[in-house]
N, C-alpha and C positions, 0 to 999 in steps of 0.2 A: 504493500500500500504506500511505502515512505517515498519513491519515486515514479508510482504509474500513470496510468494515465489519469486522475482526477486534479494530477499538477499541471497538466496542460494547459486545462484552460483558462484556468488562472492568469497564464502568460497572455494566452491572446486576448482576452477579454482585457486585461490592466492597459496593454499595448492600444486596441483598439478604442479604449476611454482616453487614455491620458495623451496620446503621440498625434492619432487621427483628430480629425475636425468635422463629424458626421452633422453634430448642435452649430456648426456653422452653416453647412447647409442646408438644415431643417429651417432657420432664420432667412437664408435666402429663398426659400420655396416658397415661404410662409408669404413674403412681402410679395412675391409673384399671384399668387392666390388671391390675394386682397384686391383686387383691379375690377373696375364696373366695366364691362365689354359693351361695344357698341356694336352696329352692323357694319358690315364692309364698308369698306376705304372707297371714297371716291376723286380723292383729292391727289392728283398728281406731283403737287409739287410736295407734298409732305410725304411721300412715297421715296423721292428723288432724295430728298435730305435724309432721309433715314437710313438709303443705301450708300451717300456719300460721306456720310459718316461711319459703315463700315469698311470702307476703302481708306480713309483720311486715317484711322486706327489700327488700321490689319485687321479689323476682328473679323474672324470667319463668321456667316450666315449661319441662323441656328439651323440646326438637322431635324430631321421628324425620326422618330419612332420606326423601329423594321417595321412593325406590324402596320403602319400609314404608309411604306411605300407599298406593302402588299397591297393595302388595301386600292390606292392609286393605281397600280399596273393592272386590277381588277378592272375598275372602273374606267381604262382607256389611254392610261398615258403610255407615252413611247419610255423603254427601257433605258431610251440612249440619250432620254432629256436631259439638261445640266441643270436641269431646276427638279430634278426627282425627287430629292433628298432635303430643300430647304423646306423651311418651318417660316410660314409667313404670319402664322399666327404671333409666334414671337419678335420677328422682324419688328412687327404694327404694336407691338405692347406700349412701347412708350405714346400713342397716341389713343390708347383703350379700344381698339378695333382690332375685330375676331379675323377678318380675312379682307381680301382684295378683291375690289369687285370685278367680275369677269372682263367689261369692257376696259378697264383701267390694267388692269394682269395682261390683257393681248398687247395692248400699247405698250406697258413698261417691259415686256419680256424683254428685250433685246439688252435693256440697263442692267436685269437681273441677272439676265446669263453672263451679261461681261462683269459684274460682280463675283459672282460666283467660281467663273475662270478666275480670275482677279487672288479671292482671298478663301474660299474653298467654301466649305460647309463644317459644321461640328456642334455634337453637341452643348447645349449651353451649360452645365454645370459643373463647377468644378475647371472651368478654364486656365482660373490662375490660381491655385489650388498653393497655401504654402506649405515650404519644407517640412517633411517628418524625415526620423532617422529610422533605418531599417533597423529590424527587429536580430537580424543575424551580423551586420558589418557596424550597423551606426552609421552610414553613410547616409547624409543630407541627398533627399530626394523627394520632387512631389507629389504631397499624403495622396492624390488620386489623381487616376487620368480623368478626363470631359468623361460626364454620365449623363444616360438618357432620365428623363421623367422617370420610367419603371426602375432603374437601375439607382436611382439618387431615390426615392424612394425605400426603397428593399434596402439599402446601406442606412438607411435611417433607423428603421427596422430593424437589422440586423446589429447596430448599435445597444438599442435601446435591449433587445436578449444579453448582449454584452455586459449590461449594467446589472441584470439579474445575476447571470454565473458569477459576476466579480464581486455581489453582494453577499452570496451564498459563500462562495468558495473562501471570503474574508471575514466572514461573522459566525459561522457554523448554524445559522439561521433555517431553522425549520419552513416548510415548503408552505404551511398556512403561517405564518409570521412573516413571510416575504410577503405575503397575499396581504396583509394586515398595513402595510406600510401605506402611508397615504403622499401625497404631494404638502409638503414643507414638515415632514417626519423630522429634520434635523434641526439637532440642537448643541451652540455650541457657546463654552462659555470659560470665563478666566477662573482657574481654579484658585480658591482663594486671594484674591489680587497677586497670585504669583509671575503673571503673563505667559504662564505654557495655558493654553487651550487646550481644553476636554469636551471629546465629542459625542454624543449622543442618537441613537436610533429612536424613535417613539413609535410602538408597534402593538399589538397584543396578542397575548398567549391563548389559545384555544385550546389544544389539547387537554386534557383534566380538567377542564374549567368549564365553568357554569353557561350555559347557552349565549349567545353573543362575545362570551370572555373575556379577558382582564387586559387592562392595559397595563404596558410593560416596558421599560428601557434596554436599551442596547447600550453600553461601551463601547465605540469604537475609534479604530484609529484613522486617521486623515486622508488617506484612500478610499474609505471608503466614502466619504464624507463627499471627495471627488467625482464617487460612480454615482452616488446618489443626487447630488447637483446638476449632474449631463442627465441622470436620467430624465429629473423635472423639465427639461430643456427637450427632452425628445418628445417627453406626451404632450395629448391634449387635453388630458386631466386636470381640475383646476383644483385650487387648494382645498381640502381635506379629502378628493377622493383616490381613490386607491392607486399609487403610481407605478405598482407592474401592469395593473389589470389580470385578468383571469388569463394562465395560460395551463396548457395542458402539461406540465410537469417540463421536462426538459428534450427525450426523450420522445419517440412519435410526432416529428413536426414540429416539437415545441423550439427552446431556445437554442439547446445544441444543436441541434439539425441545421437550424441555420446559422448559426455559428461557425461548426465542423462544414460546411458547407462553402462559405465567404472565403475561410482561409488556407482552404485547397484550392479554390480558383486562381485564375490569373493573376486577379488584386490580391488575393493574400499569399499570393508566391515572390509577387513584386515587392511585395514590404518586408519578404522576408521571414516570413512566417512559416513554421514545418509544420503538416499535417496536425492535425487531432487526431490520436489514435482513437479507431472505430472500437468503442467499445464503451458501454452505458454507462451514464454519467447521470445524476441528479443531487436534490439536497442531500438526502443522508449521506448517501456515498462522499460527498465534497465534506461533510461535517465532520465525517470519522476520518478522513483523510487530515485534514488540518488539527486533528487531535493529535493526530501519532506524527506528524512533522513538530508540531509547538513541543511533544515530550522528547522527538528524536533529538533534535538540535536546536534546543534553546542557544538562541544567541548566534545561531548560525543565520544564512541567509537564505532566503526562495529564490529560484531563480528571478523571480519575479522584483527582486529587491527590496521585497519588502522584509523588514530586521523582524525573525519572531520574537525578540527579545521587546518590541511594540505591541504586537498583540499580542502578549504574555501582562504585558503590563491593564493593556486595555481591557483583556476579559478578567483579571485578577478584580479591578477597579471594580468591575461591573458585578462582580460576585459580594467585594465587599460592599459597595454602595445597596444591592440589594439583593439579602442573600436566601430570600424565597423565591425571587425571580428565575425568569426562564431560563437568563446567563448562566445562571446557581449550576443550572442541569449541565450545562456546555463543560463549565469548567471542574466540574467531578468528574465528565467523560474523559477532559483531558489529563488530569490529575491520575484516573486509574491509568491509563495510557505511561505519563510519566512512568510511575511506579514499575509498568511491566518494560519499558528499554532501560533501566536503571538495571533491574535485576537481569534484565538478559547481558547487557554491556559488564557488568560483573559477573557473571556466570563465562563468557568471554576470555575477559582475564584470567580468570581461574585457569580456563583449559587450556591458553597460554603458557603459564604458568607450569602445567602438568607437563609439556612439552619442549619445555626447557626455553622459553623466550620469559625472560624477566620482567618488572615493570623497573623504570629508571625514577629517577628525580627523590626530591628529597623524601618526602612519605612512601617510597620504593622500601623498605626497610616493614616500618609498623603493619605495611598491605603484603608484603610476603610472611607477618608471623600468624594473620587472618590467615591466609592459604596454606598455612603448611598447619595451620591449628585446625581446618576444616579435613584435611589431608590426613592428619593424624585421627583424626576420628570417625572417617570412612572407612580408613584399612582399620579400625581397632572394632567397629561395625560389624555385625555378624551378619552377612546379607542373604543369610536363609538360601530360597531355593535360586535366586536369582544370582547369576553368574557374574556381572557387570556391575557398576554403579551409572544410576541413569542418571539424565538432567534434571530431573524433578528433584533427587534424593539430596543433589550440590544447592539447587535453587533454595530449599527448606535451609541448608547451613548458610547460606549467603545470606538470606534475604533482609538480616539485620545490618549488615555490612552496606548491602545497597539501598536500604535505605537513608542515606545518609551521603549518598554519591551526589555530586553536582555537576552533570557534564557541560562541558565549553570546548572551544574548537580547538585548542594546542593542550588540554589536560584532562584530567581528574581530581575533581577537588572532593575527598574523604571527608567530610564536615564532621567531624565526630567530637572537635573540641573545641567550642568559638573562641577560647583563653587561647589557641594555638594558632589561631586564622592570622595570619600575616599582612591582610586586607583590612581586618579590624583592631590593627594595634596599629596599622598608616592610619587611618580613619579616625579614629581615638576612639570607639566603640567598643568597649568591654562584652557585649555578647549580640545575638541578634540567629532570627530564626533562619537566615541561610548567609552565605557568602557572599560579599561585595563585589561581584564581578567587575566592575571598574576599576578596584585598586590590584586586581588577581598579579603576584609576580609568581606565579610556578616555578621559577628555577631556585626560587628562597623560601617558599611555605612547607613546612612542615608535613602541611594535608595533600599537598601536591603530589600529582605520578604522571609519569609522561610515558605512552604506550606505541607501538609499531603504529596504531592508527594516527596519531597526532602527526607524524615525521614528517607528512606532506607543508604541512602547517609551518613547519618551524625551517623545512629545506624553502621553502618559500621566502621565508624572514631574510636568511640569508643570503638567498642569491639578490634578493632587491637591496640587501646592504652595501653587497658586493657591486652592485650599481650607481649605487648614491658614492659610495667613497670613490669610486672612478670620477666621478664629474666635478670637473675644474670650478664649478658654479654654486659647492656647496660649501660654507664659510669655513674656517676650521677648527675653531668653535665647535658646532655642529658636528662637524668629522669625528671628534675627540668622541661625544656623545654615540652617533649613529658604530664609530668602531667597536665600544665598549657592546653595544646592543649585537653587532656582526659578531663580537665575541662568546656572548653568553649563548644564541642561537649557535654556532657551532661546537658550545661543548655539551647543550641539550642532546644535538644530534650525536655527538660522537657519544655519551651516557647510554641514546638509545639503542643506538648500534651493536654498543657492546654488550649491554643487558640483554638483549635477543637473540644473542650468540653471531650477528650479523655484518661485525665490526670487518674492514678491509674491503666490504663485499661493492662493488657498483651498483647507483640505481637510477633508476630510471625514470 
């Protein structure tokens, strides 16, 4: 679950809010729409001016619709007309007339078609479209080519599904609490005059709850805050009514379908976008998903960039701000979640351990006398009829060890004695119910272990140390600093190396 596919969409849906400009062009349709139509044009010289104004600009003549030339070549026109494809309906917009009238189109044909030849035809939307960066290189390119009516449209559409998966996939928000969200749900405000902003969902819980159901807060963190602002920008819902609207789950037509849909076409190859793997996606599945990511790698990142160490914060807030609430539920999910990669990441080590790969760094010492104290009392275990010792029999001797485990990207932090937390005597903090990851130095805590999994992390530190000391541009001051850090990252590694019996070895 910690990498499949319910992380996918995540990416595309964040990418198509935050990079694309769909709420720009819904603004532009929108002002197109508002126009009182007259009857056909009879006026030539405002015909003249309208098309010499497309020549005096470049701007190509708008295009019609495939399904308007079909229907033309039905109704009589030549294949080979140069006027097949223009949209005179939009040409005449600026003067609120639908079309040109017959006797006035045979006369001006000749201006039209040397127009036409001139500055071509294209659809109107999206012409000068600005830069996005691709989603695979970062390379500045524009968010879309010219889209038809149907097509500017359907990307609208297609937007607004976007804003659901990214609200689900970053809230762990049940499929009728998404439904429960109205237009102007958010709320956001200075937490205590401190000036960080705290952001809020306004929703309600219906499951277990009494017919119509309860209203209920959401904590959330600033993206979503994002999806939820484009999305008021895509409906037609006006304030307090429902801002997904009713959709058929996700699945069957609903949002991934056309989600999975957009970003295997054309446009979502052109921006960079890899496939969605085929394969079902909805709330719950997105819920349990972001449970077992927030306990796998607190503090690590989503591809998506968003820090779970944010929305760790943001549903912690919203459990305690209200702890009958429906968050309540989210974050006990996540919490057991924790608990089981804790014990498995320790159960890990162990067999590690048994295998002869050491743990390094300074609580490398008090975590081999756990192992060899769990060790000693498996083989002094009378294991009856069973030949083996299995994973269940270590998980039962661990499970006090891991609970007390705190993982982050370069360690193991063993929390087992806050008078020992090396974060909390920088801090001036005498005790406190977890570890200060901010002040975390692993290579001097006590509670610290550095493992064959971390390596990557810390060969990372140093090659970019190894870069910064190379450049003539870094003061030396700094150098003095950035050497000592180059320092302490290659004797983490070389600790690790040799603790895992792997020291001398190449890698890769």
């Amino acid at each position: 679950m910690r990498s499949g596919p319910p992380a996918a969409p995540k990416l595309k849906a964040l990418h198509l809010v935050d990079v694309l400009g769909p709420h720009q062009l819904r603004a532009e349709r929108e002002s197109w729409r508002n126009v009182e139509w007259s009857r056909n044009l009879r006026d030539g010289d405002r015909l003249a001016a309208l098309v010499e104004e497309h020549l005096r600009t470049g701007q190509p003549l708008p295009r019609i619709e495939d399904f308007q030339v079909t229907k033309r070549l039905r109704s009589g026109w030549d294949p080979k007309d140069p006027l097949l494809t223009a949209n005179f309906q939009h040409v005449l917009r600026p003067t609120g007339h639908r079309d040109i009238h017959k006797a006035l189109f045979a006369q001006a044909r000749p201006l039209l078609e040397d127009a036409v030849a001139e500055v071509g035809t294209e659809y109107l939307w999206c012409r000068n479209p600005a830069d996005a960066p691709r989603a695979d290189t970062g390379e500045l390119i524009p968010w879309s080519l010219p889209l038809s009516n149907r097509s500017s449209d359907a990307l609208i559409r297609i937007a607004g599904h976007a804003c659901t998966v990214a609200t689900s996939a970053l809230t762990g928000m049940r499929s009728s609490e998404l439904l429960e969200l109205t237009v102007g749900c958010r709320r956001t405000d200075d937490a205590e005059g401190t000036g960080l902003a705290r952001h809020r969902l306004v929703s309600k819980v219906v499951k277990g709850r009494l017919r119509g159901g309860e209203v209920d807060e959401w904590v959330v963190i600033e993206e979503v805050v994002r999806v939820i602002a484009m999305a008021e920008q895509l409906t037609d819902s006006r304030p307090g009514q429902p801002l997904f609207g009713a959709f058929n789950g996700f699945e069957s037509n609903g949002a991934m379908t056309w989600l999975r849909q957009w970003v295997a076409s054309p446009a979502g190859r052109r921006m960079g976008l890899e496939p969605i793997p085929d394969e079902p996606v909805h709330p719950r599945r997105l819920r349990r998903t972001l449970s077992v990511e927030m306990a796998a790698r607190p503090g690590g990142l989503l591809a998506t960039k968003v820090h779970f160490k944010h929305l760790q914060v943001a549903t912690s807030e919203g459990y305690a701000g209200r702890p009958g609430g429906a968050q309540a539920v989210f974050h006990h999910e996540w919490k057991k979640e924790e608990a089981k990669e804790k014990l498995k990441r320790t159960v890990e080590a162990y067999r590690l351990f048994e295998q002869g790969q050491m743990p390094a760094g300074p609580g490398a010492d008090a975590l081999l006398a756990s192992f060899r104290a769990v060790e000693k009392e498996l083989a002094d275990h009378e294991p009856g009829p069973a030949k083996a010792v299995t994973d269940r029999q270590i998980e039962l001797l661990l499970k006090k060890k891991a609970s007390v485990l705190h993982l982050s990207a370069a360690n193991y932090c063993w929390f087992e004695d806050p008078a020992k937390a090396l974060c909390l005597k920088l801090a001036g903090t005498r005790s406190a119910a977890a570890p200060l990851t901010g002040l975390c130095d692993s290579a001097r805590c006590p509670q610290a272990t550095h493992h064959i999994i971390h390596r990557s992390v810390w060969q990372t530190t140093a090659d970019n140390g190894v870069v910064l000391l190379a450049s003539p541009r870094i003061p030396p001051v700094e150098k003095t600093r950035l050497r000592a850090e180059h320092e302490r990252s290659m004797r983490v590694l070389e600790e690790i190396d040799t603790a895992a019996g792997k020291a001398g070895m190449t890698w890769h």
